[in-house]
ZAMARGU-4260 file (C-alpha; in steps of 0.2 Angstrom, whole numbers, plus 5000, padded with zeros to 4 digits):
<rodrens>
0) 5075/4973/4957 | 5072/4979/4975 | 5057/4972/4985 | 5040/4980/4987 | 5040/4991/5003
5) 5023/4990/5008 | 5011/4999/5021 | 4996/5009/5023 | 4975/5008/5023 | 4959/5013/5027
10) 4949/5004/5043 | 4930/5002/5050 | 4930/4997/5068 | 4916/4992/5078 | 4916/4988/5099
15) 4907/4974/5102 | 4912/4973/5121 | 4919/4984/5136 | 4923/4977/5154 | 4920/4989/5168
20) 4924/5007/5160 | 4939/5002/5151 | 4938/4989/5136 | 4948/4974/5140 | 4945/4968/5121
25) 4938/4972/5104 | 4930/4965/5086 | 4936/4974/5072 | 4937/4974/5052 | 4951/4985/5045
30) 4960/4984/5029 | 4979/4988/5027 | 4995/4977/5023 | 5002/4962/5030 | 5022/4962/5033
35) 5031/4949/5043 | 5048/4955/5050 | 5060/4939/5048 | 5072/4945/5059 | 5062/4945/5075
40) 5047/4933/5069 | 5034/4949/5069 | 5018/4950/5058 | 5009/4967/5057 | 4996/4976/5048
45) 5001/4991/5044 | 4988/5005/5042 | 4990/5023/5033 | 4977/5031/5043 | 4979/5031/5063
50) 4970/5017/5071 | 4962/5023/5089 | 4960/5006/5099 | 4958/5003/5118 | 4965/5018/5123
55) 4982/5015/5111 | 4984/5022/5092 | 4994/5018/5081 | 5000/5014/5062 | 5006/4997/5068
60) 4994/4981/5071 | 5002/4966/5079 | 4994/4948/5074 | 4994/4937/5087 | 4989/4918/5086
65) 4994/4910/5072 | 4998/4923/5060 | 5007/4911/5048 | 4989/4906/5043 | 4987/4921/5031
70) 5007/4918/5027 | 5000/4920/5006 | 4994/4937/5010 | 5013/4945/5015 | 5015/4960/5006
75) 4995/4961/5002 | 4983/4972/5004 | 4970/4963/5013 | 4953/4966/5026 | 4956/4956/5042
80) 4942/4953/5053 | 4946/4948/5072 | 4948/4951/5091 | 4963/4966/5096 | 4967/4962/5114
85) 4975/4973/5127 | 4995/4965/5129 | 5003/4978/5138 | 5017/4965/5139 | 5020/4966/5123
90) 5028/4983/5123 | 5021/4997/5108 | 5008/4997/5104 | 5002/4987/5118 | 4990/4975/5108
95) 4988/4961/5097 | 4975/4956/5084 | 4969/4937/5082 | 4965/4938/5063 | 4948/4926/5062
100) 4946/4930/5043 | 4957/4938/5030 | 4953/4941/5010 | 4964/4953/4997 | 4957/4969/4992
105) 4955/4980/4981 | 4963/4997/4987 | 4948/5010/4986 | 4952/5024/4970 | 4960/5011/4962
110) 4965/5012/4945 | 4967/5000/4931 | 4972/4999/4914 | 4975/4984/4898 | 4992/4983/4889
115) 4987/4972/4873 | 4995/4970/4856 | 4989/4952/4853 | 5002/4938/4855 | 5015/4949/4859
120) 5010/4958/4874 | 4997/4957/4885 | 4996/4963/4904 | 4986/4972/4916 | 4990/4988/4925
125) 4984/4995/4940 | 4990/5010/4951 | 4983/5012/4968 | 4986/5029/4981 | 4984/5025/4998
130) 4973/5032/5007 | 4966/5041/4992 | 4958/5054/5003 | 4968/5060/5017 | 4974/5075/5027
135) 4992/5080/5033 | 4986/5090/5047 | 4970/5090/5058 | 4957/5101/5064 | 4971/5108/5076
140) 4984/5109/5066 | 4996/5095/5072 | 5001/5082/5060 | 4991/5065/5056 | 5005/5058/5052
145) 4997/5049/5037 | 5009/5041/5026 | 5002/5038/5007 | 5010/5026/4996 | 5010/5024/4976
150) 5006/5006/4973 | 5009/5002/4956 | 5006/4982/4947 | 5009/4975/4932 | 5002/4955/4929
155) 5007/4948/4914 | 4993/4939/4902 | 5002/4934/4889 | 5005/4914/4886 | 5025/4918/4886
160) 5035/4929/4897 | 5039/4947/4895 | 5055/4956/4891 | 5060/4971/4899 | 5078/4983/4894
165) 5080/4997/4902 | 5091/5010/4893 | 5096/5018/4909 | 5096/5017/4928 | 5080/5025/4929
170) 5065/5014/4934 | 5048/5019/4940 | 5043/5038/4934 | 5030/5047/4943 | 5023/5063/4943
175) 5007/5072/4953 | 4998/5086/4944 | 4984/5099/4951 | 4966/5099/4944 | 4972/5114/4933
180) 4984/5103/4925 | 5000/5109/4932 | 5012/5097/4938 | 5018/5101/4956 | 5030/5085/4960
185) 5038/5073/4951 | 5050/5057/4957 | 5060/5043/4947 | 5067/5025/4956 | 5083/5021/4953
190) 5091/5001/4951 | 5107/4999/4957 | 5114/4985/4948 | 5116/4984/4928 | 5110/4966/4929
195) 5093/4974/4938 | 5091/4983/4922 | 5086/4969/4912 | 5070/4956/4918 | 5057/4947/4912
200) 5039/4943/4919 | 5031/4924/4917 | 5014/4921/4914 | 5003/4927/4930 | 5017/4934/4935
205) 5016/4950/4945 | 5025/4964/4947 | 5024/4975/4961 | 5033/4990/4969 | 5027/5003/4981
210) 5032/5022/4983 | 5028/5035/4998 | 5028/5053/4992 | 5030/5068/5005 | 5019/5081/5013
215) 5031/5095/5003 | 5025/5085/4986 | 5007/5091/4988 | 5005/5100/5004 | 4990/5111/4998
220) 4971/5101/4997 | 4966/5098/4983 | 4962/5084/4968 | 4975/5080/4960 | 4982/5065/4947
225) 4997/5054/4947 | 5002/5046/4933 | 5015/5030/4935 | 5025/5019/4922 | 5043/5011/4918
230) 5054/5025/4913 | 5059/5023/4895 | 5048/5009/4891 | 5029/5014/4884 | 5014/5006/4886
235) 5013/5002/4905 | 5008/5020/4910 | 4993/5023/4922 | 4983/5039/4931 | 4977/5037/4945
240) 4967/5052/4957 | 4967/5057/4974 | 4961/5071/4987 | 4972/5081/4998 | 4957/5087/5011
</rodrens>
């Protein structure tokens, strides 16, 4: 099974204090996901809407400090409060947040749903798109460079662990339909291995993949629906809506 690629968010941000005419730093609250990059010892946020911050903006939010503080959030969407500095040092974008506080969220739009069939199967669903509202291009025209993810999760309730056998290669289905009801994009995961095609969930365990779709997918505004599930296996299904502005 391959691992969860995770990124995106919505943000608030609030100035609290400015030196001279240029801010030297800022207090912020935004909510996105945290990654750490083994390979260099990096930990971002990463947000799906472009974050405008002393003078930079970007999708990309350094922690700084002690980010191995919040190491039970990797992967998780969460609101972090704290102080963005100006680290032009640092290279781009030229900043770094101390995280003060940090919780797991909800995603907003979220939508859940409850597999039970007594003893023998019981599990929570949910199925997230972020940013649920969003524009691919601004007032201008030029691209807003938002990059919205399907994030789907199963969490097993049952006392004993779930089974899964997948018949084929084909692992998550998706697909997104107008509010006329017509479908206008449709994507299937693949897993590579045979061995991938057969896994089990403990109890509390959770599942969790994530899946960007492109502009050319739904390029005209709009509500729409996507519905996600295991291909080939019934019951973990799950629509969620979304508005391309």
């Amino acid at each position: 099974m391959r691992a969860p690629i995770l990124f995106l968010a919505l943000l608030a941000a609030t100035a609290v204090r400015a030196v001279a005419q240029r801010a030297v730093d800022t207090t912020l609250t935004l909510q996105g996901f945290l990654q750490q990059d083994n390979d260099v010892g990096a930990w971002t946020i990463v947000v799906p809407l472009p974050l405008d911050v002393l003078g930079t903006r970007t999708y990309v939010v350094p922690v700084v400090g002690k980010p191995e503080r919040w190491s039970k959030f990797v992967n998780r969407y969460i609101e972090a409060r704290g102080r963005i500095t100006t680290l032009p040092e640092r290279g781009h974008p030229p900043i770094g947040m101390e995280i003060d506080k940090a919780q797991e969220v909800v995603p907003a739009g979220t939508a859940r749903a409850t597999v039970n069939h007594g003893i023998t199967l019981q599990a929570e669903v949910s199925l997230s798109v972020v940013p649920n509202r969003f524009a691919w291009r601004d007032a201008a025209g030029a691209s807003t460079g938002v990059n919205p993810t399907l994030l789907y999760t199963i969490v097993n309730r049952r006392v004993g662990p779930i089974f899964f056998i997948l018949p084929t290669n084909r692992f998550l289905c998706m697909t997104v339909t107008s509010v006329e009801g017509i479908p206008v994009w449709d994507s299937t995961t693949v897993v590579l291995s045979p061995d991938a095609r057969r896994f089990s969930m403990q109890r509390a365990g959770v599942f969790r993949d994530a899946v960007h779709f492109p502009e050319a997918a739904v390029a005209r505004p709009g509500h729409y629906s996507v519905r996600m599930g295991i291909c080939d296996v019934d019951d973990y299904d799950i629509t969620a809506e979304f508005d391309v502005r």
